[in-house]
C-alpha positions in Angstrom: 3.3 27.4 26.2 0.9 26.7 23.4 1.9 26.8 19.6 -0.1 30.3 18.3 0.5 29.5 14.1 -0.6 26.0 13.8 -2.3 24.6 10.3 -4.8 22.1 9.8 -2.6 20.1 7.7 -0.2 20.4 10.2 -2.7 18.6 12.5 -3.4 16.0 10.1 0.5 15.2 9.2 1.0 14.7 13.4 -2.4 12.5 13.5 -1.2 10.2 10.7 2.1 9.9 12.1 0.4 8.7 15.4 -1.7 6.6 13.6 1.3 4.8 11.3 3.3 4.6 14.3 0.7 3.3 17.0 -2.6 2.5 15.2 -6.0 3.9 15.4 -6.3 3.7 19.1 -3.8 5.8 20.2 -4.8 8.8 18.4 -6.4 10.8 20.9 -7.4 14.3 21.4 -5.3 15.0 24.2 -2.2 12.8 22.9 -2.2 14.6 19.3 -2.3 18.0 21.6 0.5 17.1 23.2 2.5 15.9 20.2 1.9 19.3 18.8 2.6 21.2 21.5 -0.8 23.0 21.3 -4.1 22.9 23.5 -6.6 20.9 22.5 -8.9 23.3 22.0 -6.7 24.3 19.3 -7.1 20.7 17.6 -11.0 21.3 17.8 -10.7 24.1 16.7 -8.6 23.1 13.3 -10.3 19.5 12.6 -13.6 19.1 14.9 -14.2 15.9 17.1 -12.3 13.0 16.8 -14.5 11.4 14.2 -14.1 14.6 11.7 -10.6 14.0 12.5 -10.6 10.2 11.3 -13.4 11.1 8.7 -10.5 14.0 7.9 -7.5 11.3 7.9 -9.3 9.1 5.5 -9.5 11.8 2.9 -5.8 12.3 3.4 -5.0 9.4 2.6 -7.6 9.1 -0.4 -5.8 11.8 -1.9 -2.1 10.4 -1.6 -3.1 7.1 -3.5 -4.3 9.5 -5.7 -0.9 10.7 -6.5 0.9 7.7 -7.9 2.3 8.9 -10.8 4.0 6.4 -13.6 7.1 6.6 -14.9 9.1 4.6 -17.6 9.2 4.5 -21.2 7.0 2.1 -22.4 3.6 1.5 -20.8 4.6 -2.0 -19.5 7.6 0.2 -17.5 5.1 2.5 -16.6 2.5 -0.3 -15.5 4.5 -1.8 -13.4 5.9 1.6 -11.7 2.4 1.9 -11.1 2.4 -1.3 -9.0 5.6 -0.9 -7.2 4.3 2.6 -6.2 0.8 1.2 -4.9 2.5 -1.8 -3.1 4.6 1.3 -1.2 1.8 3.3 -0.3 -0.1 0.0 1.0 2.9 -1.4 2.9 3.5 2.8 4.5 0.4 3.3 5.5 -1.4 0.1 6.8 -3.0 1.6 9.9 -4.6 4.3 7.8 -5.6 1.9 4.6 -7.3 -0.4 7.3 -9.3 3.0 8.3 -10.6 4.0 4.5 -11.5 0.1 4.5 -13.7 0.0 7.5 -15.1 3.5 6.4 -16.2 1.8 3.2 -14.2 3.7 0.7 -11.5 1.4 -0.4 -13.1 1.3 -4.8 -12.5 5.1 -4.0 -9.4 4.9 -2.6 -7.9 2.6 -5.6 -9.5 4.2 -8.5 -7.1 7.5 -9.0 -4.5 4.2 -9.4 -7.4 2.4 -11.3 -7.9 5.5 -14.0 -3.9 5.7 -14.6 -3.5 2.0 -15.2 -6.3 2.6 -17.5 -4.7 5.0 -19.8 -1.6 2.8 -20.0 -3.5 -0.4 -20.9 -4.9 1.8 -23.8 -1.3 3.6 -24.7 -0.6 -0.4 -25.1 -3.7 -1.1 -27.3 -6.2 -3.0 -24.8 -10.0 -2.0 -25.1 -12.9 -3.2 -23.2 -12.9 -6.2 -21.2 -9.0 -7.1 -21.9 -8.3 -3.7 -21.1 -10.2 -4.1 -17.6 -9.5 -7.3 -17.1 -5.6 -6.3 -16.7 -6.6 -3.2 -14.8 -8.0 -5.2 -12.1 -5.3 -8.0 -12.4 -2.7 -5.8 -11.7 -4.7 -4.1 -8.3 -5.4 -7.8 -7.3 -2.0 -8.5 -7.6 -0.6 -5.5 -5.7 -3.1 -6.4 -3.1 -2.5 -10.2 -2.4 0.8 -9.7 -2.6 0.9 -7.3 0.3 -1.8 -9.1 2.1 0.8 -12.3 2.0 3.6 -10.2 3.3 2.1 -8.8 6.2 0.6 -12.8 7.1 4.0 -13.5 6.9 5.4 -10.4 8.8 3.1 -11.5 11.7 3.0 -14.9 11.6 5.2 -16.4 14.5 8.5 -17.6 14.6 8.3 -21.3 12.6 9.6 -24.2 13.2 11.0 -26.1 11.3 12.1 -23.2 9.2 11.3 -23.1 5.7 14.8 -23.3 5.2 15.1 -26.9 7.2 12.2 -28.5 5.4 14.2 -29.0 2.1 16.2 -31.8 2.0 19.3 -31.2 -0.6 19.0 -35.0 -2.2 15.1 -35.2 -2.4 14.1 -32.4 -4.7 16.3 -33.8 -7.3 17.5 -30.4 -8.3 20.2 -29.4 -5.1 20.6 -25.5 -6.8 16.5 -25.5 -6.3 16.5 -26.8 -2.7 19.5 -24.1 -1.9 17.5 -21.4 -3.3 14.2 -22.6 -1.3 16.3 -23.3 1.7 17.2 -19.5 1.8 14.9 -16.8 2.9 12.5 -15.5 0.4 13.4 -11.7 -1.3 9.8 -10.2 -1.1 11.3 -6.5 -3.0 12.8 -8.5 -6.4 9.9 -11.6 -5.6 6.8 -8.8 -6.3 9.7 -6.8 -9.1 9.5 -10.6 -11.1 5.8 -11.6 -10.8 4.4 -7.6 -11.3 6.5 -7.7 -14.2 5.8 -10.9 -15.8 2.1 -10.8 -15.4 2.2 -7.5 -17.2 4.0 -8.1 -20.2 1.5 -11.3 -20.0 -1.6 -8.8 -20.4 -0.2 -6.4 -22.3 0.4 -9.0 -25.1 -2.0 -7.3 -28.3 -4.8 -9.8 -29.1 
């Protein structure tokens, strides 16, 4: 029997799960009906077509990359908890990033994170063009580095490994070669360079 109290939010949470778990493609109409438990005349009813329901999912996810919030004590701590929290929401939600991209509203998308780096630049005494300058180094940062992951996350199986391509004897530094030879730790890898590029732009002038 069909749901009778259903929300539009409701709607939306189910599409975006669809959408994170399968991609755009699979959201359908029909399937989100059935995921709901509803008729889909009750999804028309609550969001429109399918395009006021992408148009609907975009805005949805505008808003939640609006809702990084900083936290530390300092504004380099609070910088880069703004990072580590924009990384996350990238990495979540890649399906659903991809759709405010090809909807042509990414600058929108990143500029709630944009406006709160901003005020912590200035709590740590940048103005003008430094201030922006390490606004935008930190977004590219966040970006490329999760660009580079997913490549990676994708890429196919490689042979020879990294781990085989380092011979012990020929970097001339064996606790190097070891460390190279082992899998890279992308969490504490992004933790190190988020956090050293900061406290490299947040250096007064």
């Amino acid at each position: 029997m069909a749901r009778s109290a259903l929300t539009r939010d409701e709607v939306l949470e189910a599409a975006a799960r669809l959408v994170k778990q399968h991609g755009p493609g699979a959201l359908t109409m029909r399937r989100l009906a059935a995921e709901l438990g509803t008729a889909v005349t009750s999804i028309y009813w609550h969001v429109g077509n399918r395009e006021s329901l992408l148009d609907a999912l975009v805005e949805l996810t505008v808003r939640q990359m609006g809702a990084i919030r900083p936290t530390g004590g300092t504004p380099a701590e609070r910088v880069v908890s703004v990072a580590l929290a924009l990384r996350h929401e990238l990495r979540a939600h890649p399906h659903l990033i991809a759709m405010v991209h090809e909807r042509g509203l990414t600058d929108r998308m990143f500029l709630p994170a944009q406006q709160v780096l901003v005020r912590e630049v200035h709590a740590a005494g940048l103005r003008g063009a430094r201030a922006a300058d390490a606004v935008r180094a930190v977004q590219f940062q966040v970006v490329g580095f999760v660009l580079v992951e997913r490549n990676r996350e994708r890429s196919p199986a490689q042979s020879p490994a990294e781990g085989d391509l380092w011979d012990l004897r020929a970097a001339g530094d064996p606790a190097l070669s070891r460390a190279l030879a082992r899998p890279a730790d992308p969490e504490r890898l992004f933790l190190l360079s988020v956090r050293a590029l900061t406290e490299a732009l947040l250096v007064p002038g």
